[in-house]
N, C-alpha and C positions, 0 to 999 in steps of 0.2 A: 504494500500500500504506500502508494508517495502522497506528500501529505502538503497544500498549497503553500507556497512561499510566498510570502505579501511584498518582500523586498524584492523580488521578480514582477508582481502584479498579476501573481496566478488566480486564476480561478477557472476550474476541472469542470467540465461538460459532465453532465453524470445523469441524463435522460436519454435512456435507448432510443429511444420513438422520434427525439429530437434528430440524435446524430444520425439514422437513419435515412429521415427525411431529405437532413443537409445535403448525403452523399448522393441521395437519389436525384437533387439538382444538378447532377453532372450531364451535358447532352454529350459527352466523348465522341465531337464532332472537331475535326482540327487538330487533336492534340490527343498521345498517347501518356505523356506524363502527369504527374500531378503532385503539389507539393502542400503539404500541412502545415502550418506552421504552428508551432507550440503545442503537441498534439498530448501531453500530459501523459494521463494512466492509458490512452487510443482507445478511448470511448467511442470516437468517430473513427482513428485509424481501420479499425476493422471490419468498418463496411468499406469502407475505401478499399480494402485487400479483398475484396468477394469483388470488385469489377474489373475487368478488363482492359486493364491500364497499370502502367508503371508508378508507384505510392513509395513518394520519397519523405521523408520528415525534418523537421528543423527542430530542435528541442534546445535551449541553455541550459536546462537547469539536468546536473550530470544524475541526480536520482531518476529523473524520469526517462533518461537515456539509458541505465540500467535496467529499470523495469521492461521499454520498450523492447529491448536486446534481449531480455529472458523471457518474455511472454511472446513476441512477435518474430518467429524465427523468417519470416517471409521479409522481413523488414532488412535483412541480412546485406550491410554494404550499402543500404538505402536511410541509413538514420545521420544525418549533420548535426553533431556535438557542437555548435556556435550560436552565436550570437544574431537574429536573423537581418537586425541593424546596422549589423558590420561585415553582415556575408554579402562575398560577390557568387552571387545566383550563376553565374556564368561559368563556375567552376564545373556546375554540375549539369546547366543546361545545353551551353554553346550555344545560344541563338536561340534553339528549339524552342515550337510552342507548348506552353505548359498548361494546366490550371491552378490556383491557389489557393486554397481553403485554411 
């Protein structure tokens, strides 16, 4: 259980029916990847991982990039341990078009 950090400005999606809904706004029309940003305990990550697309994540805070890593073996090589403020997106994109949730 990672637990919110207020010095980050977390706060955990924690309504299945919610992050469901979110992922189910994807038209996966243009773009094969997709990228989370801050995706906590992947409340939403793991409908994002049921669709047919590439689900990369952005986490800072290194608890919830632990949990992500031992709950989510799909997420494997797709999880950015940074800051998404100070990431260059380009690292992982190269141009490509994305979506971001």
């Amino acid at each position: 259980m990672v637990r919110p950090k207020k010095h980050l400005g977390q706060h955990f999606l924690k309504d299945e029916s919610i992050a469901k809904a979110i992922a189910d706004t994807l038209n996966l029309q243009g773009y094969d990847d997709v990228l989370e940003i801050g995706p906590g305990m992947g409340v939403l990550t793991k409908y994002l991982l049921e669709k047919p697309i590439n689900t990369y994540v952005i986490e800072i805070d290194t608890e919830s990039v632990t949990y992500l890593d031992e709950n989510y073996p799909k997420l494997k090589d797709k999880i950015i341990s940074k800051d998404f403020l100070k990431y260059n997106i380009n690292e992982v994109f190269e141009g490509k078009q994305f979506a971001i949730i």
